[in-house]
C-alpha positions as CSV (number, residue, x, y, z in Angstrom):
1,X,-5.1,17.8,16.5
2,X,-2.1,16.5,18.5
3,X,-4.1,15.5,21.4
4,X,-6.4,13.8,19.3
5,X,-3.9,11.8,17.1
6,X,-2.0,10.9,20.8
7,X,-5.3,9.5,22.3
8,X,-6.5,7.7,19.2
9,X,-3.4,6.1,19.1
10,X,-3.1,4.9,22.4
11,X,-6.8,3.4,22.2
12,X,-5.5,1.4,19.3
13,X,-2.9,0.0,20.7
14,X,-4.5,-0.7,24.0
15,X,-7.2,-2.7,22.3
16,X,-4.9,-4.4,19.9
17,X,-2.5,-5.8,23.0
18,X,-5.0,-6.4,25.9
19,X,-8.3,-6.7,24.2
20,X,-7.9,-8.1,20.6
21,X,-11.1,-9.5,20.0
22,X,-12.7,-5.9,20.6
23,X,-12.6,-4.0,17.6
24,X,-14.3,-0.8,18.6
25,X,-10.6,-0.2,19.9
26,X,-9.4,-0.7,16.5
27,X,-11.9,1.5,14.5
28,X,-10.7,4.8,16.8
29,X,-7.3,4.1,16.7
30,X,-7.6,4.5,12.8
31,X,-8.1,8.2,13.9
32,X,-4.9,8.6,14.9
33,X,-2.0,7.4,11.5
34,X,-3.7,10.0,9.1
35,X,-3.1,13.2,11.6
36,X,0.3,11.9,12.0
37,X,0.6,11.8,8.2
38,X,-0.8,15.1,7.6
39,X,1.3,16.4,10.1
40,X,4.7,15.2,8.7
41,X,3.2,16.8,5.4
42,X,2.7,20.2,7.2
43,X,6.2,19.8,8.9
44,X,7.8,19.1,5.4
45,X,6.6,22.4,4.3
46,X,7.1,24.8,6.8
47,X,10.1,23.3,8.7
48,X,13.2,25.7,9.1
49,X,15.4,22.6,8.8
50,X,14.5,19.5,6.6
51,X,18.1,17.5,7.8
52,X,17.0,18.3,11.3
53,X,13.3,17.4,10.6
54,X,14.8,14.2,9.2
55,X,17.1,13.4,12.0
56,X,14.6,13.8,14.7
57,X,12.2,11.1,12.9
58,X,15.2,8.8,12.4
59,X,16.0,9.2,16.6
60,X,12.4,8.5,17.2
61,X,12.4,5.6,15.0
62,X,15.3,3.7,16.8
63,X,14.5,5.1,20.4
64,X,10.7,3.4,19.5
65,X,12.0,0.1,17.8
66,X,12.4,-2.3,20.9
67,X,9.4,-1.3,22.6
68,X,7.4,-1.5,19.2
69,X,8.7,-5.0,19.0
70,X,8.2,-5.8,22.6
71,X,4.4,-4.3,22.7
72,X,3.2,-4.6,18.9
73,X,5.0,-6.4,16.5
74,X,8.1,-8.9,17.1
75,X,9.6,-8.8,13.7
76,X,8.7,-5.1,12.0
77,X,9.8,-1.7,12.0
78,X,7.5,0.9,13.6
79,X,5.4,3.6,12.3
80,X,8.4,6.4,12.4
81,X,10.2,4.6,10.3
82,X,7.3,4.5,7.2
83,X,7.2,8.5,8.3
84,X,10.8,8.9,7.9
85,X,11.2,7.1,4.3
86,X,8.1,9.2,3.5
87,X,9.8,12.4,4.2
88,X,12.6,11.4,2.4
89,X,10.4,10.3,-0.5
90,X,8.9,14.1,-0.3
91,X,12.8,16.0,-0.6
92,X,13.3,14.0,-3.3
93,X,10.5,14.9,-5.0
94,X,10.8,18.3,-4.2
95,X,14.8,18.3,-5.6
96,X,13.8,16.5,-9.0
97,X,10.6,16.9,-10.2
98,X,10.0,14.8,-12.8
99,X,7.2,13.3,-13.0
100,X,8.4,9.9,-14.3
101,X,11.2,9.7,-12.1
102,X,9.0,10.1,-9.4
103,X,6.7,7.7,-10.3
104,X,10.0,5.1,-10.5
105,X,11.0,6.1,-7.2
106,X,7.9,5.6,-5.5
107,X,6.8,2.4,-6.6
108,X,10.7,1.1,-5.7
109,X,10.0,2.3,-2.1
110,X,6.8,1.4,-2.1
111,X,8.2,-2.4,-2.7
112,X,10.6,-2.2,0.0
113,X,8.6,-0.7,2.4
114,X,6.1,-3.5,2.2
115,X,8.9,-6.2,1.5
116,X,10.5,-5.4,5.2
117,X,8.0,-4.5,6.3
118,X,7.3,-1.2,7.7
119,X,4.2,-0.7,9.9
120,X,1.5,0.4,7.8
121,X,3.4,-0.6,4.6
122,X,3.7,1.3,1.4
123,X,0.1,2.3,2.7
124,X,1.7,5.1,4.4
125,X,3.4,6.8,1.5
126,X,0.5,6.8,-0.6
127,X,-1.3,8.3,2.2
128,X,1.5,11.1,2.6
129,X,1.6,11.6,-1.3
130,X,-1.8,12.3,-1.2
131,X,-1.9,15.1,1.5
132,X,0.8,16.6,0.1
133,X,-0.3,16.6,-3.7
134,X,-3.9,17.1,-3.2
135,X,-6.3,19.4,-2.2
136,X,-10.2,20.1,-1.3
137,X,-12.3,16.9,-2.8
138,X,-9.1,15.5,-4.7
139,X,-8.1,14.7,-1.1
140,X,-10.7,12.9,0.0
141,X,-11.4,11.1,-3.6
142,X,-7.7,10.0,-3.1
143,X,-7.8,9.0,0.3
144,X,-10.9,6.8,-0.9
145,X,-9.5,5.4,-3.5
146,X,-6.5,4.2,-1.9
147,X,-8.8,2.7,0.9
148,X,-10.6,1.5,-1.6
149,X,-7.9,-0.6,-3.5
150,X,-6.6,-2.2,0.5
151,X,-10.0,-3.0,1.0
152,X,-9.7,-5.2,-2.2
153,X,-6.0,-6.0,-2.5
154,X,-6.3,-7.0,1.6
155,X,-9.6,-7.1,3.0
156,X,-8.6,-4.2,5.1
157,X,-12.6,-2.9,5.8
158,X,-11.5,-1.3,9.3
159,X,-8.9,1.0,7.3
160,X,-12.2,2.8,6.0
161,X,-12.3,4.7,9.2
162,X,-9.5,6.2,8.6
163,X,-11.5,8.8,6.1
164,X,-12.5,10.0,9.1
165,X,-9.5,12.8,9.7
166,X,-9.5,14.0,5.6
167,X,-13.4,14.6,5.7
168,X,-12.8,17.2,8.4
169,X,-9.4,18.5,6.9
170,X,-11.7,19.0,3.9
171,X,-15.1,19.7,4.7
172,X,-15.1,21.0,8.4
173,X,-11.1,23.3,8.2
174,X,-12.7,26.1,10.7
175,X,-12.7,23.0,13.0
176,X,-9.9,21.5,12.0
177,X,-7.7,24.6,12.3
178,X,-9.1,25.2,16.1
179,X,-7.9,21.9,16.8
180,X,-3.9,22.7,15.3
181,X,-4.0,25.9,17.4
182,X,-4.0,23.1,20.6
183,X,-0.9,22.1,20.3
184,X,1.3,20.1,23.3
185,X,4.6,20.7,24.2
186,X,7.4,19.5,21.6
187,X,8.9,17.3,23.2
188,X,5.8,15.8,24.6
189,X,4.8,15.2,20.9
190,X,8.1,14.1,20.1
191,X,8.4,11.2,23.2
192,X,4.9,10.6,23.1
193,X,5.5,7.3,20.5
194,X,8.5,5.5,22.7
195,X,6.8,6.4,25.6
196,X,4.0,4.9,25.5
197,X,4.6,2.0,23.8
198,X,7.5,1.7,26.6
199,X,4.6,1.5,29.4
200,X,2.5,-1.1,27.4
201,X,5.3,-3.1,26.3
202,X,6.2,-3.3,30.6
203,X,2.4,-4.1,31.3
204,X,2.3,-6.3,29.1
205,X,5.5,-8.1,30.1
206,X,4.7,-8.0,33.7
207,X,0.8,-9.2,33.2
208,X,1.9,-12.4,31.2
């Protein structure tokens, strides 16, 4: 699952800096933001240490800024971050249940994150919400739906590949739980993010 998120990810953003008018790049990469979403889920519930779990996304976040902004994106925040307010969104949830409280605070992050803007937008959270609240079909019915609506409210056709991850979460899990038994090294997982987009952002400086 790791590997595969890692890989998907950098074919994304290799296509999306050095060969833009390629989308074939684009429609693997969308592979890759659902495992990491479904992975912070998994790491919300079964971490020893949410603060920890916390302030490891927030040092990824920063360490992965400048290069994001260098390779990807002059102006917004990286990925990490719309995993770290996501996670945060989750303890607070967990801590104060309330259904109508909830629903405040996640349309008043939901604003921000798009207002800033975070990569992937309040996107991100709904994605998250839904792997963490849902199960079997509801999952995939959610996920669609929410795919659904972008494709809509932004055009965002390519997004629907994104399905791809939830179907076999849902439908294939025999699979899907051989692939979570491959799992890299931590901190290869950890620096995988700044790193690469460290390398491309260099390339990309030094090919221009």
């Amino acid at each position: 699952m790791q590997l595969i998120a890692m890989l998907t990810m950098l074919i994304d953003h290799i296509g999306y800096i050095f060969f833009p008018q390629d989308m074939a790049w684009r429609y693997v990469g969308r592979i890759a933001f659902p495992i990491y979403c479904y992975a912070l889920v998994q790491g919300h519930l079964h971490t020893s240490s949410k603060p920890k779990y916390l302030l490891r996304l927030l040092l990824i976040a920063v360490l992965a800024q400048l290069p994001y902004n260098l390779a990807l994106d002059p102006h917004g925040l990286n990925v990490v971050f719309t995993l770290l307010l996501s996670a945060l969104v989750l303890v607070v949830l967990d801590r104060f249940p309330n259904p109508w409280l909830g629903l405040i605070m996640v349309a008043g992050v939901s604003v921000i994150m798009d207002y800033f803007p975070v990569d992937y937008g309040a996107y991100g959270l709904l994605l998250v919400l839904i792997y963490r609240y849902t199960q079997s079909y509801w999952m995939v019915l959610g996920h669609l739906l929410l795919n659904t609506f972008y494709l809509f409210y932004s055009g965002w056709v390519i997004q629907m590949a994104s399905l791809l991850p939830t179907f076999i979460i849902v439908f294939v899990p025999a699979f899907w739980g051989h692939l979570e038994k491959r799992r890299v090294p931590r901190i290869a997982w950890w620096s995988f993010y700044p790193g690469h987009l460290l390398i491309l952002a260099l390339i990309k400086l030094y090919s221009n």
